[in-house]
Structures are given as C-alpha cells and as structure tokens.
N, C-alpha and C positions, 0 to 999 in steps of 0.2 A: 846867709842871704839866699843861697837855694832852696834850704828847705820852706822860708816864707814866699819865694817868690813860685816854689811848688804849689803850696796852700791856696795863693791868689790866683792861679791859674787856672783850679780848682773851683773856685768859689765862681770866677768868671762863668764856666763853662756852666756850673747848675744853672747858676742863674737863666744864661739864654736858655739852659732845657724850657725851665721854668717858662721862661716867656714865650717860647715857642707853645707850652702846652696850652697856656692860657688864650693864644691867637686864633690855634689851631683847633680846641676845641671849647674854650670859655667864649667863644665872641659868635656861636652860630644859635641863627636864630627860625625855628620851622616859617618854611615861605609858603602862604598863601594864596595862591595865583587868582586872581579877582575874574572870573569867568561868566558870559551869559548864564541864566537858569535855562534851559529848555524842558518844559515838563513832561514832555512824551519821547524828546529825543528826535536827532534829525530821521531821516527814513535814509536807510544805505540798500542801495539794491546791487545784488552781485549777477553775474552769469552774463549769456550774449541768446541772441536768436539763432537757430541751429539752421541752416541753411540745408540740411542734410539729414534730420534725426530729430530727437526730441529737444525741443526746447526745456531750461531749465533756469531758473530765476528763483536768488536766496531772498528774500526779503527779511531787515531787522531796523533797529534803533540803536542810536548810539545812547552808551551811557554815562552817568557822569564818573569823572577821573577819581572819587572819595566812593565807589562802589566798586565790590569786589567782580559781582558780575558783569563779563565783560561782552556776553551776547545774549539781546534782548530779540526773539523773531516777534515777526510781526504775521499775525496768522487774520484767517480768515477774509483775506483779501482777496477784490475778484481782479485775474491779471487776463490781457486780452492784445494779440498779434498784430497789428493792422500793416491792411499794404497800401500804398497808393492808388491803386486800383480797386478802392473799397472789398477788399478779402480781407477776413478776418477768421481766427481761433481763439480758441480760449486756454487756459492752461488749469488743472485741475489743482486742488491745494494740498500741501501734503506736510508732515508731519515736521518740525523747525524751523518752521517759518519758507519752507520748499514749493516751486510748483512748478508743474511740468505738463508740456499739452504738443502734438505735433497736429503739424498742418504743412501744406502745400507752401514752397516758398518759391516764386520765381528769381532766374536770378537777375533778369535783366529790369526787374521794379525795386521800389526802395519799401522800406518795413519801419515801422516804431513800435514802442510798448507802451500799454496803457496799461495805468494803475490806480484802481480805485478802491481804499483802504475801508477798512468795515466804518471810520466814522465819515464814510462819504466824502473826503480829500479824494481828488483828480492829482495824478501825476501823468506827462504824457514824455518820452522820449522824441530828441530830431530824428528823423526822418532822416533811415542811412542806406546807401547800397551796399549790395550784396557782397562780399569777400570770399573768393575760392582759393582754399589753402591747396599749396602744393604739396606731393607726396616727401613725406621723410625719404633722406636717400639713406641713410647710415645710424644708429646709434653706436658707439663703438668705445672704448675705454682703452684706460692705461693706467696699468700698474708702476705706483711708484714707490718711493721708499716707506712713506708715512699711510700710504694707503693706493684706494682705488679711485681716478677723475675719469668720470661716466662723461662722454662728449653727446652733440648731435649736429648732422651735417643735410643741410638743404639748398636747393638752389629755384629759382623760379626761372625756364627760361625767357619768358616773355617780359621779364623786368617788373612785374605788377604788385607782388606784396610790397618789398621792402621790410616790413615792419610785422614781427613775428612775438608771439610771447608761447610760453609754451608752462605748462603741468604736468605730474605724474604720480602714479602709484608704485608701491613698493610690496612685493612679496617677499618672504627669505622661509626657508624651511630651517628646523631646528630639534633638536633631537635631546632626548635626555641623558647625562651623565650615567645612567644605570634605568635597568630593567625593573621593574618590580614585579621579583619573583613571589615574596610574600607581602604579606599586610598585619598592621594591625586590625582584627576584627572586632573587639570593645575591650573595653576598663571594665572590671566588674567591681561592684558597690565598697570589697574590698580592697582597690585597687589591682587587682590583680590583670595582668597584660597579655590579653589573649591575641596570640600571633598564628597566623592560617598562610596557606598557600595560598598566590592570589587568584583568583578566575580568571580563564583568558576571553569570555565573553565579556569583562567588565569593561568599560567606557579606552579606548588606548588611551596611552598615555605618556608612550614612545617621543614618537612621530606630531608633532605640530607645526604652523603656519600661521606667521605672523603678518601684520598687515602693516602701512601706512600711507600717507599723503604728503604729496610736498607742499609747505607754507609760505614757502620764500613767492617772489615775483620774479620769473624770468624772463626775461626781453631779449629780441636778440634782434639787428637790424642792420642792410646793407647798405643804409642811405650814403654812406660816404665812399663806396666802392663802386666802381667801372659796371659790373654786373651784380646781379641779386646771387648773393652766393651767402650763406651763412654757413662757416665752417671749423670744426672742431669746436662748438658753444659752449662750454663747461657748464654742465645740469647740476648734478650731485657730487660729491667728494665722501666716500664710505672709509674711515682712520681703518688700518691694516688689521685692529685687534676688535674692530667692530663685530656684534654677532650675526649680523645682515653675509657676513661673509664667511660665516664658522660652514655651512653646509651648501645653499644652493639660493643664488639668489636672483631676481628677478624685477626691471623696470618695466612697467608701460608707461610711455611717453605719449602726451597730446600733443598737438602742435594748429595753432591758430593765425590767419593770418588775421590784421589790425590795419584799420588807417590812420593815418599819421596824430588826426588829433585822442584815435583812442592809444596809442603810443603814446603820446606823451603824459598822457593822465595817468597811466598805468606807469609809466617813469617816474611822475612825480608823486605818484602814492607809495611808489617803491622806496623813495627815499624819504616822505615824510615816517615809513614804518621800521625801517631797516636800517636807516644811515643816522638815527639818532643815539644821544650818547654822553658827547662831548660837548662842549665849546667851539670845538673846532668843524662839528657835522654843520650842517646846513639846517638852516630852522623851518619849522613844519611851516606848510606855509595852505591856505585854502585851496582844496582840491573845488575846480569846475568841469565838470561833467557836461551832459548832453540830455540830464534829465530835469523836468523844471515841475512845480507846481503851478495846475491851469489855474485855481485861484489864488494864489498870493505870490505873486514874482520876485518877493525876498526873500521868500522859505528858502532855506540852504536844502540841497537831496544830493546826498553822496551816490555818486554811481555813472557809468558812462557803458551806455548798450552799443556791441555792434553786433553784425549781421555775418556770418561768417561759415565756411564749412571746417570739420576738423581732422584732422590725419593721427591717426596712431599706429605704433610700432612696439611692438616688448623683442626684451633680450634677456637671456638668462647667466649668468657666470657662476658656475661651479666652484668650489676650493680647489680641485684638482686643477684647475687652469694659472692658480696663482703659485708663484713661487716663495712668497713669505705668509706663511699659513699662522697668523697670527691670534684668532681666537682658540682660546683653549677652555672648551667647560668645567675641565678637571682643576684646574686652578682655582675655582670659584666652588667646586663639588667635593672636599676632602673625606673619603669614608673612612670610620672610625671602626673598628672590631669590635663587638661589646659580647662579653659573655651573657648565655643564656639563661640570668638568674632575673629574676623581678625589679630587685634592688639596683643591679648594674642598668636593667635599660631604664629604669626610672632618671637615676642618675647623667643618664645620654641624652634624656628630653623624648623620651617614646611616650606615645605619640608627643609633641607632632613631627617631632624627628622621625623618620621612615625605615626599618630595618628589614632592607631589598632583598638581600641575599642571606642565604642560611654557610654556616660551615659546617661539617659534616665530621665527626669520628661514627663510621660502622653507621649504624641507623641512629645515631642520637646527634642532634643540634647542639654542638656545643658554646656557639655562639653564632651573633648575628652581624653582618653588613651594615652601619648605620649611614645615615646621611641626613639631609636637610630635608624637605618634603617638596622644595622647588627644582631638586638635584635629580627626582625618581618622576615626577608630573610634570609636563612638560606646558599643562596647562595652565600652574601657577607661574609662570612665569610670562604671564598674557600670549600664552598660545591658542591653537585654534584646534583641535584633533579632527577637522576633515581636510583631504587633499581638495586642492581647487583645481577646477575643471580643467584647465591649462594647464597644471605644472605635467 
C-alpha cells in the first residue's frame, strides 16, 4: 500500500506541474493596446524661461509605443519670450531639437512662450511670474554600508518657494589599470607582431573623465512644514563598488524654484515615468500642462514652462575620504605574462589584447605584460583624455 500510494502521490504532483505550466504559460495571449493614431505625434516641450541667463527649450514628438525610437526633435522652429509688457526675444535653433536666446527678464512682470513650428501651428504658454530661487546652503553626503547618499539642504527665509525640483551633472576621474609602455605597432602580411616602445607624445591614455546627467525627476517641497526648509533631500545614491568612486568624483547641482501647479505636473510626470511597473503603481494618467495650441484647443502638448532663476553648487569626493574603498580596476584588469615568441602572443589575442609592459633578462625581452586593450586605454572604456576646467 505505500509503495502505490507513493506512485499516486507522485502522479498527483505531475499532473498539477503540468497544469500549472499550461496556465502559466499555454493560456497568454500578446495584448494589443487599441491606441489614438497621431501622425506627427503630440509636440513635448522641456525646459523653463531663465530669469537669469540663457533661456533654453527642448522641443520633440512623441512616438508611438511599436517604435523603437524613442526621441523624435522637432527642428526648425521659431521659439519667441513674451512679457506682458509687450518685450520680447527670440531664441536661436540648435542642433536636437534645442534653442536657446537670452534677453532681459523683469522680475516683477509675468513671461510666456511662443511656438510656432515650421508647419505654421501656434502654441503659446500661460502667462507666469517670475520665481527667484534661493541659494543652495549645503550639498553634503554620507557614507553608508552599500554605498555613498549625496543630500542637499536649502531653506527660503521669506517662505516663498515652497516648491523646489532640482538636476545634476556628474564628473568622476578614472584611471587606467596599467601604463602603456609599449605597443603594438602593425601585423605584417605574414603575421608577424611588431611590438615598439610606446611614444610619450601619443594621445594619453592614463588619466580620463567621465561624464553624465541625472534622468530621474527630483522634487523636493516644504509645503507641509512650519517654515520653507528643505533638508537632507537624497539626490543620488552612488553603490560603494561604483567607478564614479574608484578616483575623484564630482556633483554639480541645479536647483529651481516651481510654482505649485508646475509642481505638481512635474509630480505627476514623475510618477507616470518612474513609478510604473506593476499592478500595484499607479496608472499613467494625462499630463496637463500650461501649454495649449492657439488653433485647435483639443490638441494634446506635453509640457509646463515656468519662469525661474537657478542656483548651483558642485562638490567633489575623493576615495581617500571614504572608508570602504570598494572599486577595484584590478579585478576587472588581470595581466597575463606572455613570452616573447609570435606564436605565444598570437595565442594571448595580440592585438587586440595590449602587451604594456616588457620583462627584461639583460637587454633581451623575454616576455611581455598582457592585458585587455580597455585595461591600458582608458579611453575605451568611454573616457575623455582632457581634464575639465574645474577639476
């Protein structure tokens, strides 16, 4: 009786596999989301009016969700400042769908943005006043177990922002695993692997600098507190074995102030791009802006201008500041010893493998240093080989 009622036990449990696999994956079927066509795509316009410096405005299209490309600009468009006070500028067009123009901004009048696309569509933005950001008091950090959380700390004393969103740039310096002493200088026809000392006039290739941008939406806002205080923000979170932290790294922070209704657009664009996923996020829902088309007042136009001045701040951290020094390039750079015969470096992948360093018996090489070729160039590995003005 055990052994059959082992058997049926057995036969039970396939079965549900079995019917589990067929639920789980014989029962799905691709969904089709039944969507408007738009043939040119709605118009998205990014950026604010610079109360302080140059104006700068992305224009693009959106595209549909069955294309791969996912930014369409919208060029040769004339973009134009207005104040209530009949002043006006223009902004010149530039290369992604970009354009950028300064002009005189008072702060005590209100401004909008006019847009009028090369097929002669008007868009105009409301009519907003002017927003003076307050100085950044602090960026500041703390190292924790997992890594580095970059803060930022402001306060308004007059109570007037409330509502802050804030962007940044990223520098980090970075270095190569090894020098390169030699090179290969060519293959000749018989394969043959001619290896030279390198030039020091050549291109470095030490010493590089990396860049990036933040893509997230940051917001940050005192509306529920006693005073305008926004304090310890969390910006960025850099993981301890990041390369942003192997050598010398460096934030600049913008900082914007917002009125309540471009806060909330910038809230709720945050969460239709960020906070999707599951069942359980919250579902996209129509973004309305403060931009309209002058002739058709259904046209959808993604985008909400304000008027603002902006504050920046950089701060640099070192490795030497931190106590869990967690990027290591050598872990990722293993040199291999190769004798200095044809066959042996062929065998290593010379080129494009990089053979840095010579060993020496007396004056004869008797073998060479090998490595990766992103281990010795510091370029391949999307570096930059000039210091920036700043560091």
């Amino acid at each position: 009786m055990g052994i059959f009622k082992t058997i049926e036990n057995t036969v039970y449990r396939k079965l549900l596999i079995f019917l589990t696999a067929i639920f789980l994956f014989g029962c799905k079927e691709p969904f089709e989301p039944d969507l408007p066509s738009v043939p040119q795509g709605y118009l998205v316009v990014e950026g604010f009016i610079n109360a302080k410096g140059a104006t700068e405005i992305k224009l693009s299209r959106t595209t549909p969700l069955d294309v791969k490309k996912t930014f369409k600009a919208e060029l040769n468009a004339n973009l134009k400042v207005e104040g209530d006070d009949n002043t006006s500028f223009s902004l010149t067009g530039l290369p992604n769908g970009k354009y950028s123009g300064t002009g005189f901004i008072n702060p005590q009048r209100k401004y909008r943005l006019r847009i009028k696309t090369k097929d002669s569509k008007q868009y105009l933005s409301d009519f907003i006043s002017v927003k003076i950001t307050p100085p950044i008091d602090s960026i500041s950090w703390q190292e924790e177990e997992k890594g580095v959380q970059v803060y930022v700390d402001t306060h308004d004393p007059q109570n007037n922002t409330i509502y802050y969103k804030y962007d940044y740039d990223e520098t980090w310096e970075i270095h190569s695993a090894y020098s390169a002493n030699y090179k290969v200088e060519s293959v000749s026809p018989t394969g043959l692997i001619i290896i030279v000392p390198n030039n020091p006039s050549n291109p470095q290739m030490f010493y590089c600098w990396k860049y990036d941008t933040s893509t997230s939406i940051i917001l940050g806002s005192s509306a529920k507190l006693e005073n305008d205080v926004i304090h310890l923000k969390p910006l960025v979170f850099i993981p301890a074995k990041d390369e942003r932290l192997g050598i010398r790294y460096s934030i600049q922070l913008r900082q914007y102030a917002l009125d309540k209704e471009g806060y909330q657009f910038m809230e709720q664009m945050k969460k239709n791009t960020e906070a999707l996923g599951t069942i359980f996020d919250p579902q996209p829902s129509l973004l309305k802006g403060n931009i309209h088309s002058a002739s058709d007042p259904n046209e959808i136009v993604i985008g909400y201008i304000t008027a603002t001045t902006v504050e920046q701040s950089r701060i640099f951290i070192t490795q030497l500041q931190l106590m869990n020094r967690g990027f290591n390039i050598y872990s990722e750079c293993p040199a291999m010893r190769v004798p200095n015969n044809n066959d042996s470096l062929i065998w290593a992948g010379v080129p494009p493998a990089w053979p840095h360093n010579a060993i020496m018996q007396g004056p004869v090489i008797i073998a060479y240093e090998v490595s990766d070729a992103r281990c010795v160039d510091c370029r391949l590995r999307g570096g930059i080989n000039v210091k920036p003005a700043f560091w």
